[in-house]
Backbone as CSV, one residue per row, in Angstrom:
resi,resn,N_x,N_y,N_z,CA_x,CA_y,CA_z,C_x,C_y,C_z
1,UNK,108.408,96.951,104.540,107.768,97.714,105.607,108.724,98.814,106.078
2,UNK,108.391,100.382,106.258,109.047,101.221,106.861,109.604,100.991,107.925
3,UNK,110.547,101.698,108.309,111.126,101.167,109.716,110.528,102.106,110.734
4,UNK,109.950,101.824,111.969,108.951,102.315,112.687,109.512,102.329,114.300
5,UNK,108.797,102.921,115.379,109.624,102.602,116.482,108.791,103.820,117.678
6,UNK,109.398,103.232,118.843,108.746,104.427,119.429,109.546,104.693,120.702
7,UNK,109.353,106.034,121.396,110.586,105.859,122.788,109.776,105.262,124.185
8,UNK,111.109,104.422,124.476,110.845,104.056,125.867,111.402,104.339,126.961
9,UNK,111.522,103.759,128.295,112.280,104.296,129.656,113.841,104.287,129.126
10,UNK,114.107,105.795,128.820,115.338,106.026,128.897,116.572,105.131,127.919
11,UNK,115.057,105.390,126.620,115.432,104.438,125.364,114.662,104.795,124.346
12,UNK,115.028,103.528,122.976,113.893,104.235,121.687,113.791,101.908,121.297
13,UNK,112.485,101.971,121.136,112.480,101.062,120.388,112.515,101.046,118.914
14,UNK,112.887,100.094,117.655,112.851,100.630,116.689,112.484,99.194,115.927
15,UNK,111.798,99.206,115.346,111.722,97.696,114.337,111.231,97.900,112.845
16,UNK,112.562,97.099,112.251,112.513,96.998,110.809,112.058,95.376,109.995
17,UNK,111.088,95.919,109.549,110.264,94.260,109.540,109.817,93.240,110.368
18,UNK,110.612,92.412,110.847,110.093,91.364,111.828,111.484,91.629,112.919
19,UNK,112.335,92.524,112.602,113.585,92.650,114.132,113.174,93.654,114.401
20,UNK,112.683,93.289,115.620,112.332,94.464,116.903,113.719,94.674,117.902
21,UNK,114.231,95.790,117.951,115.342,96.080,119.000,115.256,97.184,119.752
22,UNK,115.515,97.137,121.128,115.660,98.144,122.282,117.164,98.899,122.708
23,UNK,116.836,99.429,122.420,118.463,99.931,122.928,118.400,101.250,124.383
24,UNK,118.845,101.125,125.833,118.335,101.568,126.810,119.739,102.084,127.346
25,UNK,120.256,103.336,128.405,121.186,103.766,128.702,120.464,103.280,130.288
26,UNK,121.262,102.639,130.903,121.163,102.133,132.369,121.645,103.215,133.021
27,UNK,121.736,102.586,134.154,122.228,103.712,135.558,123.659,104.016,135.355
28,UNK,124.181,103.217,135.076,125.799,103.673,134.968,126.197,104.173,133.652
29,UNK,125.087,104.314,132.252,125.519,105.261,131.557,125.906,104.617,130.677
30,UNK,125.782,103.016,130.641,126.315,102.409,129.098,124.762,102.167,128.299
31,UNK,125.112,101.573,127.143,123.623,101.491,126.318,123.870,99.967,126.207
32,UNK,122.747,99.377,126.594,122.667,98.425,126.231,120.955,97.982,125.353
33,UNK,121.495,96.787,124.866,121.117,96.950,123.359,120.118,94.968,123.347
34,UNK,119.020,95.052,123.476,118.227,93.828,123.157,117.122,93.290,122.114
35,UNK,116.850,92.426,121.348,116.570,92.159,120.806,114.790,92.188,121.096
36,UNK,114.067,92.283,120.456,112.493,91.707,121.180,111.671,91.120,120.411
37,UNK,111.660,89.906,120.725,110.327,88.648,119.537,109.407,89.614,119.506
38,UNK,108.788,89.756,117.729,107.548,90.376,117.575,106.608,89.554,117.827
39,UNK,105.031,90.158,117.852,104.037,89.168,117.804,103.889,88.013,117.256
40,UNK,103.269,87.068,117.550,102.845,85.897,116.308,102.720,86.902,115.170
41,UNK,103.173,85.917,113.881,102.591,86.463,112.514,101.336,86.405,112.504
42,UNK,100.683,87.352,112.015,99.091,86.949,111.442,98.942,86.913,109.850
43,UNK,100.269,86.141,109.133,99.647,85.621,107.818,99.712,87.022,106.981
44,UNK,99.150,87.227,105.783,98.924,87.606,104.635,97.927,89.035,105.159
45,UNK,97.303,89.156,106.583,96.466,89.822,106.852,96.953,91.399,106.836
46,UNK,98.831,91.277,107.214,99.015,92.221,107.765,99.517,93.239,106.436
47,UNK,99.103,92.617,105.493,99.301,93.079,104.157,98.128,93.545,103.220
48,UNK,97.084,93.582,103.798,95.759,93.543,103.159,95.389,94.965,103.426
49,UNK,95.181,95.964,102.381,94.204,97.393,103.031,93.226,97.138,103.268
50,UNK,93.231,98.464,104.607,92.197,98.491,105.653,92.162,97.450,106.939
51,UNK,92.735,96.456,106.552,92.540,94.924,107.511,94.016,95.165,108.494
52,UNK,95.460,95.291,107.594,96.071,95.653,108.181,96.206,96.526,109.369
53,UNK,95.644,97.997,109.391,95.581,98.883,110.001,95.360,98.399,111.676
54,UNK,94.217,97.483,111.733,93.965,96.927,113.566,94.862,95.917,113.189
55,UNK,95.513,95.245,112.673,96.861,94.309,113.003,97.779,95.049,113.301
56,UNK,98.084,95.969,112.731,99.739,96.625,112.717,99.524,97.403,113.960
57,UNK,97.652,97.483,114.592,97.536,98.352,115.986,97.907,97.545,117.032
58,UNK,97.608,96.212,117.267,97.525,95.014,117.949,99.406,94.972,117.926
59,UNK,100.078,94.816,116.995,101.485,94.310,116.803,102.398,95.101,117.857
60,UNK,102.092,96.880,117.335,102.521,97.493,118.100,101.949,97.896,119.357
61,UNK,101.059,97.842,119.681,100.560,97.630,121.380,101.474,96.807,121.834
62,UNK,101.260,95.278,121.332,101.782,94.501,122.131,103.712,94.546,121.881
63,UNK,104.127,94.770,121.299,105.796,94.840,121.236,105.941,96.167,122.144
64,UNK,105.140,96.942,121.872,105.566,98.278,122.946,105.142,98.026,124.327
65,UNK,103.968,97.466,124.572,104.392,97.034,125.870,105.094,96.344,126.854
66,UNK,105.286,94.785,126.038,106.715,94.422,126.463,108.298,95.331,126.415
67,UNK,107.942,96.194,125.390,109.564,97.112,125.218,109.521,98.302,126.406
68,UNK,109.038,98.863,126.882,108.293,99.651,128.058,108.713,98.830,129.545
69,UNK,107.995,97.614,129.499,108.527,97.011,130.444,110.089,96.372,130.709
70,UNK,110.726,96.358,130.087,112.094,95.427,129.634,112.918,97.120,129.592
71,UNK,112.377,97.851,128.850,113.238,99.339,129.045,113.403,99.571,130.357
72,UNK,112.286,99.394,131.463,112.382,100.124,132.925,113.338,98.806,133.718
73,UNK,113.605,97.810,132.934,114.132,96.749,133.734,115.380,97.237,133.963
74,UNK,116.120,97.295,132.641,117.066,98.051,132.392,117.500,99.394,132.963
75,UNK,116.958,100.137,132.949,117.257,101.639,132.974,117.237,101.933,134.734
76,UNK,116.536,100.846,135.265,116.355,101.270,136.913,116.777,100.046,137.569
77,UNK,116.788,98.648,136.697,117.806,97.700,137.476,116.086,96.457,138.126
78,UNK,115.406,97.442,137.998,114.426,96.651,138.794,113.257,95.904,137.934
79,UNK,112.718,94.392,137.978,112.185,93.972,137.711,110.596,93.800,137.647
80,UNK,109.535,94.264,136.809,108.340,94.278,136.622,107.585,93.192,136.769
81,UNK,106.660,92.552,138.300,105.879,91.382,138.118,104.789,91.156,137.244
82,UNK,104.826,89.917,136.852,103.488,90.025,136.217,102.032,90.781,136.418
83,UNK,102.080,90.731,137.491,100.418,91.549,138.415,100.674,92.979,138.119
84,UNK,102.011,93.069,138.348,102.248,94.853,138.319,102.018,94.924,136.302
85,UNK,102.133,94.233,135.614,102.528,94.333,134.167,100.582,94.543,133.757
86,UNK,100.339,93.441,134.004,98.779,93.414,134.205,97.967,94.302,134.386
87,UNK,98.563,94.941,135.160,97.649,95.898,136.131,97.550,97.525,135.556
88,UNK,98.983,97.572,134.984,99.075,98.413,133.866,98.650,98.384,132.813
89,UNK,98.451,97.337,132.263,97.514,97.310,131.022,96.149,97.384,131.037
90,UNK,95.455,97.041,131.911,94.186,97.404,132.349,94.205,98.761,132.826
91,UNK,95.146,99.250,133.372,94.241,100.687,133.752,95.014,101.702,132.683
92,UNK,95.619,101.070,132.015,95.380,101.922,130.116,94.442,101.767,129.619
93,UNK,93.726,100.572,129.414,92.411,100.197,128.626,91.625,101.037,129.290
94,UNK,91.250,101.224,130.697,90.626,101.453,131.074,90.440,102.964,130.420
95,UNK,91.591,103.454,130.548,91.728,105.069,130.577,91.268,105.668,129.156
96,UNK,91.712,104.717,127.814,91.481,105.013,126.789,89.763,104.621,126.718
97,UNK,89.166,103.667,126.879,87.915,103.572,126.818,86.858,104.341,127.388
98,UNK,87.210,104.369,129.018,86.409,105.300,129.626,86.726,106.669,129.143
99,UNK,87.947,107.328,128.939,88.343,108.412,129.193,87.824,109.150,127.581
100,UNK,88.310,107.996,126.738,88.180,108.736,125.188,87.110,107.967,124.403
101,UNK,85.934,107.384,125.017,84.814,106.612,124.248,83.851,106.884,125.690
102,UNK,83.399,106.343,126.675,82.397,106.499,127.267,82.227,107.612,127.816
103,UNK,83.104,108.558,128.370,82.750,110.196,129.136,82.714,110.784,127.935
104,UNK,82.763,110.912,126.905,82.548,112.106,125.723,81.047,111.858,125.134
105,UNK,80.622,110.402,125.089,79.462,109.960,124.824,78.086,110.612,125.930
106,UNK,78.572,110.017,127.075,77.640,110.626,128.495,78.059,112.180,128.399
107,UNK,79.080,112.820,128.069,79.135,114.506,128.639,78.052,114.878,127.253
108,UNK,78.576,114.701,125.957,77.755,115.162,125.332,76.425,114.584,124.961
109,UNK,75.667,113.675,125.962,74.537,112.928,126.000,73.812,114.067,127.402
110,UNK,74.299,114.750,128.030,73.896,115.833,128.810,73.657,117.375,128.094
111,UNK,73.886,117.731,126.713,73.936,118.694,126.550,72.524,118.867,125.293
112,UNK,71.753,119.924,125.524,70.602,120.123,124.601,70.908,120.026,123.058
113,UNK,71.783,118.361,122.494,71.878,118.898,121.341,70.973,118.356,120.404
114,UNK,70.388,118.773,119.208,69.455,118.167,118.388,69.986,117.914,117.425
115,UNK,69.607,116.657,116.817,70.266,115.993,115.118,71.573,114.999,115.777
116,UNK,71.486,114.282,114.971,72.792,112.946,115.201,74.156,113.625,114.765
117,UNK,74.021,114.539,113.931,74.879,115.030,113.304,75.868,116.361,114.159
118,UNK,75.116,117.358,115.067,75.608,118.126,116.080,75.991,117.064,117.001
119,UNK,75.457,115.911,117.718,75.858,115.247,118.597,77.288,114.741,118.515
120,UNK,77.655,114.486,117.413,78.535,113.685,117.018,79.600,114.865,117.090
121,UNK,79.385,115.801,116.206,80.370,116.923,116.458,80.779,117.318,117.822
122,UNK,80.036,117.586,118.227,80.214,117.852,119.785,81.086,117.125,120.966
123,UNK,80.610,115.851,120.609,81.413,114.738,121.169,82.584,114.646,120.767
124,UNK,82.955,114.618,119.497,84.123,114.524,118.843,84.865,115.450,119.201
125,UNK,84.882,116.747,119.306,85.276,118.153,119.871,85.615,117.779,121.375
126,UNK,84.947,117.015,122.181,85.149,116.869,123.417,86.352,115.735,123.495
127,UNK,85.950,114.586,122.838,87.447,113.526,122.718,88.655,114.002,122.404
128,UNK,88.515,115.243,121.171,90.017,115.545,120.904,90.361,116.842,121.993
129,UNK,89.533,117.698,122.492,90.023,118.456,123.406,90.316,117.486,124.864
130,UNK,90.407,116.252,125.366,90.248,115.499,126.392,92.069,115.171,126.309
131,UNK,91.779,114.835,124.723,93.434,113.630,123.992,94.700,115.195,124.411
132,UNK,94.176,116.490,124.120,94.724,117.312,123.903,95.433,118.099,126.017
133,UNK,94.427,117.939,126.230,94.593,117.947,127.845,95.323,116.921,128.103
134,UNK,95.677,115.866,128.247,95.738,114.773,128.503,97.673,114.837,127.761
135,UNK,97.480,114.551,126.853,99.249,115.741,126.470,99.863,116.291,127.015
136,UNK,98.847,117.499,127.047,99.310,119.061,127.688,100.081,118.788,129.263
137,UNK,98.891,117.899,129.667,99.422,117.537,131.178,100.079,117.059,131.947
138,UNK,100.393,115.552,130.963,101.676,115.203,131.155,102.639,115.218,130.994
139,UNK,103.082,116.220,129.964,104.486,116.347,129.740,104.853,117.472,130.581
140,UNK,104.127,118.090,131.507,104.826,118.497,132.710,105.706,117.568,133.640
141,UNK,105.580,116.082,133.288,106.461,115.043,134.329,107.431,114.992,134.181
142,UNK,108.226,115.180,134.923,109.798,115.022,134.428,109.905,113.659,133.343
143,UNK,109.388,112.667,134.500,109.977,111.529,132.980,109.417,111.284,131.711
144,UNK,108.099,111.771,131.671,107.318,111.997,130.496,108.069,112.962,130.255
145,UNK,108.523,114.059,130.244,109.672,115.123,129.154,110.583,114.062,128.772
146,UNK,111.499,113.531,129.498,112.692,112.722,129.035,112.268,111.548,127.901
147,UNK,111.241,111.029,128.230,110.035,109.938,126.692,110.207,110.848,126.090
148,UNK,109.417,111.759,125.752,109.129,113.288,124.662,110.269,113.230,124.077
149,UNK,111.836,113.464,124.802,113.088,113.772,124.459,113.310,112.388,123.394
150,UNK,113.225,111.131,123.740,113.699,109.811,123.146,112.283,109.842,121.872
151,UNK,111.644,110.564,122.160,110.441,110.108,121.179,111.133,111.167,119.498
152,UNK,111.488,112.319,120.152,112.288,113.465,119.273,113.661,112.589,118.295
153,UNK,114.150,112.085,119.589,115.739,111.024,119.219,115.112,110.309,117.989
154,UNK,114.288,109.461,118.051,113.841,108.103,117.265,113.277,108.918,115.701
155,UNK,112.624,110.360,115.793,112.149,110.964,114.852,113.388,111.059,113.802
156,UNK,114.584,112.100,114.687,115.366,112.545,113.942,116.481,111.353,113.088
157,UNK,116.191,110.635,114.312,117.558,109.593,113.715,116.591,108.694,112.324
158,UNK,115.752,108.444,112.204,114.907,107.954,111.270,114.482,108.535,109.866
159,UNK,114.660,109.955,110.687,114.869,110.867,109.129,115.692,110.967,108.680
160,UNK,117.318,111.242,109.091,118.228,111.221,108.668,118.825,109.568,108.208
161,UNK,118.006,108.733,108.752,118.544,107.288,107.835,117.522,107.182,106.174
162,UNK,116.436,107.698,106.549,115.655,107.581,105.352,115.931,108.915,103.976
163,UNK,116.945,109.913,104.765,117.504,110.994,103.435,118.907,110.292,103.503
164,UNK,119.353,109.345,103.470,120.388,108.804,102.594,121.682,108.482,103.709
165,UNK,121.926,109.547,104.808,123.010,110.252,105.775,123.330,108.860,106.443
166,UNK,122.613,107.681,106.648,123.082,106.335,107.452,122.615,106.628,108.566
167,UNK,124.023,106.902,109.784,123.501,106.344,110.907,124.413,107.651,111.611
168,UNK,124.500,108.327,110.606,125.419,110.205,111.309,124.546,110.615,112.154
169,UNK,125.258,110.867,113.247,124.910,111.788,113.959,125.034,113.261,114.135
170,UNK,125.760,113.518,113.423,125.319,115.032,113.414,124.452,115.315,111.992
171,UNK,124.114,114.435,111.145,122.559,114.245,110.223,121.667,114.137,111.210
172,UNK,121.761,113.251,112.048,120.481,113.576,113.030,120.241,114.657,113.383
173,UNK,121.495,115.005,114.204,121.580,116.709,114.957,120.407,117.347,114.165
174,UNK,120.644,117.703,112.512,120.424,118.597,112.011,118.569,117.976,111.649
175,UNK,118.112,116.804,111.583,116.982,116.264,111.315,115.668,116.899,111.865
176,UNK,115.046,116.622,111.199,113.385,117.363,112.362,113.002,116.495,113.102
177,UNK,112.284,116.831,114.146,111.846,115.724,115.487,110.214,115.418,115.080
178,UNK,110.423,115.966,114.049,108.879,115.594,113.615,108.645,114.644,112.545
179,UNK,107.738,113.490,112.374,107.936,112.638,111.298,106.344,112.315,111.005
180,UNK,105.830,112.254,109.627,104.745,112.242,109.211,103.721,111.233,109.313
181,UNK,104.600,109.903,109.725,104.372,108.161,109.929,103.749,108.291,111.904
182,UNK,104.377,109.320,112.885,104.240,109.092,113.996,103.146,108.608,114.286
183,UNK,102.970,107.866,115.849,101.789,107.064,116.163,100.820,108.565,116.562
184,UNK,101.460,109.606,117.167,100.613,110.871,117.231,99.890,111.064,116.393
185,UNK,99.992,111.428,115.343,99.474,111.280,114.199,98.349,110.824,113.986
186,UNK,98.627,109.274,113.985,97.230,108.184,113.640,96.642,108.701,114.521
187,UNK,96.447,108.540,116.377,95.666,108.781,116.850,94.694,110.267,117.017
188,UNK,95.460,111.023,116.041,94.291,112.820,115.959,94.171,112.177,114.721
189,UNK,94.111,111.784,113.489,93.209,111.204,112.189,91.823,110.692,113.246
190,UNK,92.629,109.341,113.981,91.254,108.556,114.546,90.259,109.004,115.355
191,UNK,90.855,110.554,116.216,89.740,111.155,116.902,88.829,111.792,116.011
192,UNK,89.676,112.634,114.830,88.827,113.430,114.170,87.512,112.669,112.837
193,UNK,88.019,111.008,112.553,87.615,110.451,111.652,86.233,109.648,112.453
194,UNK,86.325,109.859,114.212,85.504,109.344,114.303,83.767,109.697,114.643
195,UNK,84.660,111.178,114.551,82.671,111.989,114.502,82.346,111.892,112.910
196,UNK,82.837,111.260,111.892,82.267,110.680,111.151,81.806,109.639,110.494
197,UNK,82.466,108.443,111.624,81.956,106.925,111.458,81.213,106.739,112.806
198,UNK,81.137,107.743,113.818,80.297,107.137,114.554,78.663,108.081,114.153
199,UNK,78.697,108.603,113.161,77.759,108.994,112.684,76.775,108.441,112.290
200,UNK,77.289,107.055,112.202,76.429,106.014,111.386,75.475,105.385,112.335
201,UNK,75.630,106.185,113.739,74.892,105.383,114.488,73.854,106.083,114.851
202,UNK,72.555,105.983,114.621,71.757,107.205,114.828,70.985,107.108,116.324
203,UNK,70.905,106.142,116.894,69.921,105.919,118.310,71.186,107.144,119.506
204,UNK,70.043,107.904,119.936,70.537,108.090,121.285,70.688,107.723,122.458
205,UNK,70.537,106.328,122.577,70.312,105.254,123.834,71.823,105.327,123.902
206,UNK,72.208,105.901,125.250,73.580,105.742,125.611,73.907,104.606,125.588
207,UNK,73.616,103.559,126.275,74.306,102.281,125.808,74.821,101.829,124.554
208,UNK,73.654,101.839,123.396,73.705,101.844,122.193,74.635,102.282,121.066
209,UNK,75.192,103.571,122.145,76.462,104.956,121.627,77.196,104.190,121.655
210,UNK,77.698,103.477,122.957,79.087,103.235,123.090,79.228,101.805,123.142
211,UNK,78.587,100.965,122.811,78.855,99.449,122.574,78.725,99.557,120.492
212,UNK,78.296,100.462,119.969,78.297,100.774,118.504,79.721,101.751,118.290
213,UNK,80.181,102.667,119.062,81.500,103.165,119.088,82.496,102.190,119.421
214,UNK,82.898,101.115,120.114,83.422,99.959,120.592,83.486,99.270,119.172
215,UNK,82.581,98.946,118.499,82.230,98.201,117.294,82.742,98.382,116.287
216,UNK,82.820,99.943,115.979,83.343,100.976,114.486,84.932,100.965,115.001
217,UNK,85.298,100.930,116.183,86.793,101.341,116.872,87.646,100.744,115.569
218,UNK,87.296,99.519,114.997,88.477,98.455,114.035,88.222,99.419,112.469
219,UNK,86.915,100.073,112.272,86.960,100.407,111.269,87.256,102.170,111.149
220,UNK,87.948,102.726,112.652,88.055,103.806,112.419,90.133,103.608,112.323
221,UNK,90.520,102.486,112.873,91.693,102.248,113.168,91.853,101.677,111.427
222,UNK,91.246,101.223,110.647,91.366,100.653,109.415,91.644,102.269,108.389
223,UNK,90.616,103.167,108.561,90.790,104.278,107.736,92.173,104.965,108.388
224,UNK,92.588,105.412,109.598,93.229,106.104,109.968,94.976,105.853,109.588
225,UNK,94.860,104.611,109.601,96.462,103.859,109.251,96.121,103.839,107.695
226,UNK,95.195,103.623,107.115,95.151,103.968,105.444,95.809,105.674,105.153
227,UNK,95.375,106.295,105.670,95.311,107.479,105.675,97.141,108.136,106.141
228,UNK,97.334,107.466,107.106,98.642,107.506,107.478,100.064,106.971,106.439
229,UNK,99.734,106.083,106.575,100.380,105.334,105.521,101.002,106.151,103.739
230,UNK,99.821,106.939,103.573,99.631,107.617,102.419,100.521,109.293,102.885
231,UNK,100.024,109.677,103.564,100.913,110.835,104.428,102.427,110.491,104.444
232,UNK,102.938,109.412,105.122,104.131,109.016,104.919,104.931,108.769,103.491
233,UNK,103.986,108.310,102.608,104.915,107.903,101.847,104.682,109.459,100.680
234,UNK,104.100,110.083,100.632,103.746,111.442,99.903,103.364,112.268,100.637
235,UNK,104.562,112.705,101.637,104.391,114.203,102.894,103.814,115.387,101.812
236,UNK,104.280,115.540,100.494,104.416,116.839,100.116,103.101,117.200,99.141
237,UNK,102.047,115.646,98.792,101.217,115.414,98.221,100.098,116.875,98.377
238,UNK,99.496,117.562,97.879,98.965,118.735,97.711,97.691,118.298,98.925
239,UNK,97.515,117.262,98.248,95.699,117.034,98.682,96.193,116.146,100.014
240,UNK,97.349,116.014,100.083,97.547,114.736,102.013,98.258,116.032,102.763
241,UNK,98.927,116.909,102.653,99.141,118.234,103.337,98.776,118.413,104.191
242,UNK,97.063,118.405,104.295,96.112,119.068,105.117,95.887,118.477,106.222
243,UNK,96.186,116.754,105.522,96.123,115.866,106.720,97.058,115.736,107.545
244,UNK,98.172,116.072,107.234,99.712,115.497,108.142,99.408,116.431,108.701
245,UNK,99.460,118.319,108.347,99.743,118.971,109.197,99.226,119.120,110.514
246,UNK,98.366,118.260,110.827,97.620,118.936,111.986,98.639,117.874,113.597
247,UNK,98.759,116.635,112.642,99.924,115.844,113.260,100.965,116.394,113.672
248,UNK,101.571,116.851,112.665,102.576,117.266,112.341,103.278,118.356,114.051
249,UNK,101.916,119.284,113.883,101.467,120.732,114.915,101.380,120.093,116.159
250,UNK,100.910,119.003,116.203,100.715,117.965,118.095,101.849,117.364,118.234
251,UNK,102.663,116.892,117.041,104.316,116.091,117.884,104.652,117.361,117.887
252,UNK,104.724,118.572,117.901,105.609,119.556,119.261,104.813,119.888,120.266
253,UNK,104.067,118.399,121.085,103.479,118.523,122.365,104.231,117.188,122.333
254,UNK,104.139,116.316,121.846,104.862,114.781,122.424,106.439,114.785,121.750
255,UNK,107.085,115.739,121.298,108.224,114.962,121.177,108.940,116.757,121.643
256,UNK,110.312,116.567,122.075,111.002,117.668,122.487,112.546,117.153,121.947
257,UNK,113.282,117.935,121.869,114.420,118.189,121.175,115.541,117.406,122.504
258,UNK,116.249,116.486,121.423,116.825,115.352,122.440,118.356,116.070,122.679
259,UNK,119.043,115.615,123.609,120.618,115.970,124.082,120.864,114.749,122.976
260,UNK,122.460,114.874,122.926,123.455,114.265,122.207,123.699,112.539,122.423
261,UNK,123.542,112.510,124.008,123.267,111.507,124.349,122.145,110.199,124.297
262,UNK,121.328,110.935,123.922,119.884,110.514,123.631,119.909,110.018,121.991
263,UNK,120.449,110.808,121.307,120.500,110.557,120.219,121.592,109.283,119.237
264,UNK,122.086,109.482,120.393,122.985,108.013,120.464,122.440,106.715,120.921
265,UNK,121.803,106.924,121.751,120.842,105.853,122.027,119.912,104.785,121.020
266,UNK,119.314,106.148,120.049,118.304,106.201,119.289,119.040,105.819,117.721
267,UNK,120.076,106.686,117.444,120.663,106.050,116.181,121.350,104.265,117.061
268,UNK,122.051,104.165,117.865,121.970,102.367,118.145,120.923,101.474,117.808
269,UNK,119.782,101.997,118.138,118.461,101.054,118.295,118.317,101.017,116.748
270,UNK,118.547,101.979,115.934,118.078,102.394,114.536,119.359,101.237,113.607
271,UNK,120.848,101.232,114.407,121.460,100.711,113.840,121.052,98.985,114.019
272,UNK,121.180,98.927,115.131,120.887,97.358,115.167,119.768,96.718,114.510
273,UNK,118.468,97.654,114.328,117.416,96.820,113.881,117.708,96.744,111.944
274,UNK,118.610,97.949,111.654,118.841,97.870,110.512,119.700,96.417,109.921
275,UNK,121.182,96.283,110.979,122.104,95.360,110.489,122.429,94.335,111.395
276,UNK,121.330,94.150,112.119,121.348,92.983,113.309,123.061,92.814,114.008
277,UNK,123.325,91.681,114.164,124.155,91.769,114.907,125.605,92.405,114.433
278,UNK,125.770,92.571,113.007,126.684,93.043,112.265,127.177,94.359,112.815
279,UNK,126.026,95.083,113.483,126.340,96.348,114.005,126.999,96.259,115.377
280,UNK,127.104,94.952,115.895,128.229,95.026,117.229,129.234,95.596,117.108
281,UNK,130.336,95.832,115.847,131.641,95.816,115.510,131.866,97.454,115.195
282,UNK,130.645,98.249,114.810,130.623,99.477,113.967,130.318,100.261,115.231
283,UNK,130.738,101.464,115.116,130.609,102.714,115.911,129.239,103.034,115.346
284,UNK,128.433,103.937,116.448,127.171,104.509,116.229,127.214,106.139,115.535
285,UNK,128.365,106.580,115.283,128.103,107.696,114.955,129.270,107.816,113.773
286,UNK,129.158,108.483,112.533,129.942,108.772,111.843,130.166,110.441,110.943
């Protein structure tokens, strides 16, 4: 399995196979460095095309949200209750469902369009201009820039371990903040793949839209990580080109060019998940 990862509070998570590791710069400026149990295994499943794709979605939801929470523990000293942990995860669900499945369904269920086929376009046009606002807007936050920054860290340091360079940091320096595998990525495949699987649904009974969009969600998350997967491992492929690039063009809205410090962070997390504890003894930069 590629080594994969994503940034957190004033950190990068990174996991290579079944070792998930956090590595976080606290208030006083040291990095400290934790381990994180992945999900239960789910068996042989997570190896299967197409089937994989909503496992490996499920795996990383859930490791990134515990790594998210355990990053801010760290980085601010202060502890996340369960209710507060909870409460955040519901009003993500909330946001992704309502925000990017039921208001695109109802806005474009208001507009004079005729044929299943304009509807769908339309809608689809409205989800990815929503995903695209929704970007745009927050990385005006200060700490959403500083994520952006660790999200850049985790790119570069990942490229420069996968062209041969180890765990150099000034290979990173020189690395792109852009990587073809990003979770950005999957999710503009899955907006754009899904004005053509929710095509399949022909009733205009709003209800009908979006409890049948709810339904296809596993089989648009099944094509999109197929699709990804293939991008990654053949960026330069003639005929997968067309697909990365558009990814490619949106991580310079989610990822921004990290300080030196950051990137130290990010090659740690990259080192430890590579050589587990072996990497206590080794310097992070060479």
């Amino acid at each position: 399995m590629p080594i994969g990862g994503q940034a957190v509070v004033e950190g990068v998570l990174m996991q290579n196979g079944d070792r998930a590791v956090i590595a976080v710069r606290n208030s006083e400026g040291e990095i400290v460095v934790e381990e994180i149990s992945p999900p239960k295994k789910l068996g042989r499943w997570r190896d299967v095309p197409f089937v994989r794709g909503p496992v490996r979605l499920y795996e990383m939801l859930s490791l990134g949200m515990r790594a998210l929470a355990r990053s801010a523990e760290i980085a601010y000293g202060q502890a996340q209750s369960k209710g507060d942990f909870a409460l955040t995860v519901i009003l993500a669900l909330g946001l992704v469902l309502g925000g990017f499945v039921v208001l695109p369904v109802f806005l474009a269920g208001r507009l004079p369009l005729k044929g299943t086929l304009l509807f769908n376009l339309v809608e689809g046009l409205i989800r990815i201009a929503f995903f695209l606002l929704y970007i745009f807007g927050i990385s005006f936050l200060r700490d959403i820039r500083r994520i952006f920054q660790y999200h850049g860290a985790e790119h570069k340091s990942v490229h420069a371990f996968e062209a041969g360079n180890g765990f150099s940091l000034e290979a990173a320096k020189r690395a792109s903040p852009l990587h073809p595998r990003c979770g950005t990525t999957f999710i503009l495949f899955a907006a754009v793949l899904t004005i053509l699987i929710f095509s399949l649904i022909p009733s205009r009974v709003f209800w009908i839209r979006v409890v049948g969009r709810l339904l296809l969600l596993p089989v648009v998350v099944s094509v999109s990580y197929e699709i990804l997967r293939l991008g990654g491992k053949y960026p330069n492929f003639p005929l997968l080109k067309p697909l990365v690039l558009p990814g490619l063009l949106l991580q310079r809205l989610t990822t921004r060019e990290p300080s030196e410090d950051q990137l130290e962070v990010a090659i740690t997390a990259l080192r430890y998940a590579v050589e587990g504890a072996s990497a206590a003894s080794s310097s992070t930069t060479s």
